[in-house]
MARNU-491772 format. One record per residue (C-alpha): residue in three letters; x, y, z. Coordinates in pm, 1 decimal, always signed. Layout:
<pts>
<pt residu="ala" c1="X" c2="Y" c3="Z"/>
...
</pts>
This chain:
<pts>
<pt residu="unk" c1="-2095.0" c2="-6015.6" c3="+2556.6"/>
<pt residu="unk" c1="-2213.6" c2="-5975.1" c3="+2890.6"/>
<pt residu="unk" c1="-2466.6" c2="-6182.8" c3="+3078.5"/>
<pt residu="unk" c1="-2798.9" c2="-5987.7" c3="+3143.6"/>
<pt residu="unk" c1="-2962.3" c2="-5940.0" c3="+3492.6"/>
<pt residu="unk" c1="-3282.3" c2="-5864.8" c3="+3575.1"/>
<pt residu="unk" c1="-3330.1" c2="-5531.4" c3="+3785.0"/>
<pt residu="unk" c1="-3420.0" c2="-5755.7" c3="+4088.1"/>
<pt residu="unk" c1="-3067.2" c2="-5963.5" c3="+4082.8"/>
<pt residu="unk" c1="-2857.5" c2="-5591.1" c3="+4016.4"/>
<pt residu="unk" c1="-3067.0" c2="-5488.3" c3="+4313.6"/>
<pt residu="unk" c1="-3009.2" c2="-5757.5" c3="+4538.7"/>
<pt residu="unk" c1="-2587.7" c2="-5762.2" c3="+4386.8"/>
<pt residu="unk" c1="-2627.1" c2="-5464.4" c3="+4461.6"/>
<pt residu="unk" c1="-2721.4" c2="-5426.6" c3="+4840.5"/>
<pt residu="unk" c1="-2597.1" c2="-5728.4" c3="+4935.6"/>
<pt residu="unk" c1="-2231.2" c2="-5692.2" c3="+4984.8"/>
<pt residu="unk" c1="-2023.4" c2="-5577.4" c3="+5243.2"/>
<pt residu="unk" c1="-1993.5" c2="-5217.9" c3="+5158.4"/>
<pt residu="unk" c1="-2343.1" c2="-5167.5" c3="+5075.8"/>
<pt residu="unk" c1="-2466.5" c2="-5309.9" c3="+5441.4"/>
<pt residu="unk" c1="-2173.3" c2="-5191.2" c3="+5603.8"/>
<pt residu="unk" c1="-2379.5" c2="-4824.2" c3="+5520.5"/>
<pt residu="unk" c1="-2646.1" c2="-4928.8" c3="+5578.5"/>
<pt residu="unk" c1="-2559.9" c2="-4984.4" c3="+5933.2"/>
<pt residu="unk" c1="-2363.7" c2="-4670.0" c3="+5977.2"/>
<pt residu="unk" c1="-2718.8" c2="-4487.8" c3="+5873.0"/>
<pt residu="unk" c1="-2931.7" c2="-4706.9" c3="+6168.0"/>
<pt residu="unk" c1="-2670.6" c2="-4618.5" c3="+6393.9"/>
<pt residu="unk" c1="-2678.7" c2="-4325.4" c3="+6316.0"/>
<pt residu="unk" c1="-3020.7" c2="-4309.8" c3="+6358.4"/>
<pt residu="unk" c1="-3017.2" c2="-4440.3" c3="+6675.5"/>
<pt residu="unk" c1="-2808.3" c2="-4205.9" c3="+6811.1"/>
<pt residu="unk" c1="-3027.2" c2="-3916.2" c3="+6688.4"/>
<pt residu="unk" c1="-3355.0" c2="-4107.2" c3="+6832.3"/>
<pt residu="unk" c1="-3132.9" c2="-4115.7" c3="+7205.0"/>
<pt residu="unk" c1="-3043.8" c2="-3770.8" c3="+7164.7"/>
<pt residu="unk" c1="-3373.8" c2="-3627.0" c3="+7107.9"/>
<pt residu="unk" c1="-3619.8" c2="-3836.9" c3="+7318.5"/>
<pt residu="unk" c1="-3358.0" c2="-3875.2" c3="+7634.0"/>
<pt residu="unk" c1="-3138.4" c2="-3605.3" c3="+7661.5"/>
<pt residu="unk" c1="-3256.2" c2="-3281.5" c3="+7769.7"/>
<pt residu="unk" c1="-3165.4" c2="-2974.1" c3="+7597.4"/>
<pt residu="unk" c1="-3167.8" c2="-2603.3" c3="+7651.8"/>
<pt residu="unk" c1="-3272.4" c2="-2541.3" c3="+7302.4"/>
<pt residu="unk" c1="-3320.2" c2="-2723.8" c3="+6966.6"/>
<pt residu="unk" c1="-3102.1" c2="-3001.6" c3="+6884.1"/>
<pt residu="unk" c1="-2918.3" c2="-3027.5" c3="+6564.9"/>
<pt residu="unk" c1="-2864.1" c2="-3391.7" c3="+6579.0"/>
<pt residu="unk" c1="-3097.1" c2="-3445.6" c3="+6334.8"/>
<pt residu="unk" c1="-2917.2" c2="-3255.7" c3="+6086.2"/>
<pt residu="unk" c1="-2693.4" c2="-3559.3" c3="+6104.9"/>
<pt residu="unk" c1="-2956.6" c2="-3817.3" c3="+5924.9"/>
<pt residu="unk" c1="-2982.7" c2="-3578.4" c3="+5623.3"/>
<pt residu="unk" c1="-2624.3" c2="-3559.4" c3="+5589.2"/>
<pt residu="unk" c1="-2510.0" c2="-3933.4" c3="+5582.4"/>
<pt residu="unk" c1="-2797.8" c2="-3988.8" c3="+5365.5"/>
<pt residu="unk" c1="-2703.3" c2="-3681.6" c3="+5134.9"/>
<pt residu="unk" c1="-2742.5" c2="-3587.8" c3="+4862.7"/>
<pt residu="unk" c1="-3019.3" c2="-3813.2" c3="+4768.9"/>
<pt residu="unk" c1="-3243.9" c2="-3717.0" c3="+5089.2"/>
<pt residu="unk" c1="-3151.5" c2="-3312.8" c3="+5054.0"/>
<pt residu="unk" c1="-3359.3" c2="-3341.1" c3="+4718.8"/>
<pt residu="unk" c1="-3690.6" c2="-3412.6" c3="+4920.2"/>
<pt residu="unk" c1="-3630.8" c2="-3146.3" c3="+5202.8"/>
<pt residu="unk" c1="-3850.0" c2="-2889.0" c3="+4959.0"/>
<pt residu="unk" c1="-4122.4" c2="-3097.0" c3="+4970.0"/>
<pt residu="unk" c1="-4362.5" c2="-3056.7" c3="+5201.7"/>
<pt residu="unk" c1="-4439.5" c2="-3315.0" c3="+5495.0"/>
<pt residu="unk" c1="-4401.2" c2="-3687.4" c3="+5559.3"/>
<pt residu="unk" c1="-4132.5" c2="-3617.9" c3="+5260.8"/>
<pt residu="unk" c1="-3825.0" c2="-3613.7" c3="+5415.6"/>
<pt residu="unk" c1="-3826.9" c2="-3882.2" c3="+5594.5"/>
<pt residu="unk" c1="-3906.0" c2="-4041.3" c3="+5276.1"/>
<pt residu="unk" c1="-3600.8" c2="-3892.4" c3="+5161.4"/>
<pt residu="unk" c1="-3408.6" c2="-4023.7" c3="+5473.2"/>
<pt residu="unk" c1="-3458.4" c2="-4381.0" c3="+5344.6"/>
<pt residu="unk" c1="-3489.9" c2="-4364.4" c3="+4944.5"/>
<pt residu="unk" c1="-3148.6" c2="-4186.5" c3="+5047.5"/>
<pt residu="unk" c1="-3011.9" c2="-4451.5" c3="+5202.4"/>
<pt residu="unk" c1="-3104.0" c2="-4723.7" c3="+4977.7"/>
<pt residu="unk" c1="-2982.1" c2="-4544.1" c3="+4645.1"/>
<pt residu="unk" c1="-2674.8" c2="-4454.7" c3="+4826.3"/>
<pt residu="unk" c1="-2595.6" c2="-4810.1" c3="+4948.0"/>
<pt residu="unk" c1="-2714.8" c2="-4967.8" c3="+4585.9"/>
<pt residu="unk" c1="-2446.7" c2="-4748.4" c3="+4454.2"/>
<pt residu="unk" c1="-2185.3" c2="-4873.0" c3="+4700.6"/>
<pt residu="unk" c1="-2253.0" c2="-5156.8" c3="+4629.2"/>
<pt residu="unk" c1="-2277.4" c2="-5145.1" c3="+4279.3"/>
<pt residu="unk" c1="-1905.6" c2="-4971.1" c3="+4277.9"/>
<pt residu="unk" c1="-1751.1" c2="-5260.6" c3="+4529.9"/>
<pt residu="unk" c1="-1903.1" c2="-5520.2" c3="+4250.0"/>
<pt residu="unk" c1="-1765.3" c2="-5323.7" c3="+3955.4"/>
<pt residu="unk" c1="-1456.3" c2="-5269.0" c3="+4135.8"/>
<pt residu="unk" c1="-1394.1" c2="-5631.8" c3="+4294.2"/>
<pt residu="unk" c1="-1505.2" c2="-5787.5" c3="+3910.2"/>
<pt residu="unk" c1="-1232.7" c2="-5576.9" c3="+3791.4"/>
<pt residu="unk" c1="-949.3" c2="-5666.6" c3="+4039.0"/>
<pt residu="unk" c1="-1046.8" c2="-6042.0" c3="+3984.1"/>
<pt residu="unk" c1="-1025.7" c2="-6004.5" c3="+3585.7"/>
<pt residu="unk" c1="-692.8" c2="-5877.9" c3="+3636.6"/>
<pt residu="unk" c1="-553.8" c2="-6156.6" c3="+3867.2"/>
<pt residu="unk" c1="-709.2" c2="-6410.3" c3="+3627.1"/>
<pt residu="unk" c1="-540.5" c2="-6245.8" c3="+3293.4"/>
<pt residu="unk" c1="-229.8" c2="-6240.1" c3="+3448.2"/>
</pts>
């Protein structure tokens, strides 16, 4: 039978690994970049750079694009997180089952 977690420790197993944070950084750099592009660099017309956000944060944060304002941004970062808890979740699932091979053979 298999031990049972409370939501807080499959959240925090599950954003706290490598692959999860590893995301999470590619999403502030990305980020970052977007912030640089549109408050430094001058452009003719509109940027698209913040197309960008929505897409490395998709398809969680294309759900709350319908809704009407501050809600996309909200869907920027519930994006995010539910993307990287389910990163993470797969690395765990996927490292647990490497390591219960190795030790049944």
């Amino acid at each position: 039978m298999a031990p049972q977690h409370s939501p807080a420790m499959t959240l925090r197993h599950g954003l706290l690994n490598p692959v999860a944070l590893g995301y999470l950084a590619v999403v502030v750099v990305v980020w970052g970049w977007i912030g640089v592009d549109v408050l430094l660099v001058e452009h003719q017309d509109a940027s698209f750079a913040p197309v960008w956000g929505f897409l490395i944060t998709a398809p969680t944060s294309l759900l709350f694009l319908p809704l009407p304002s501050p809600s996309p941004w909200v869907g920027v970062v519930v994006g995010a997180v539910v993307q990287a808890i389910a990163l993470g979740v797969a690395y765990r699932w996927l490292t647990s089952l490497r390591q219960r091979r190795t030790d049944s053979a």
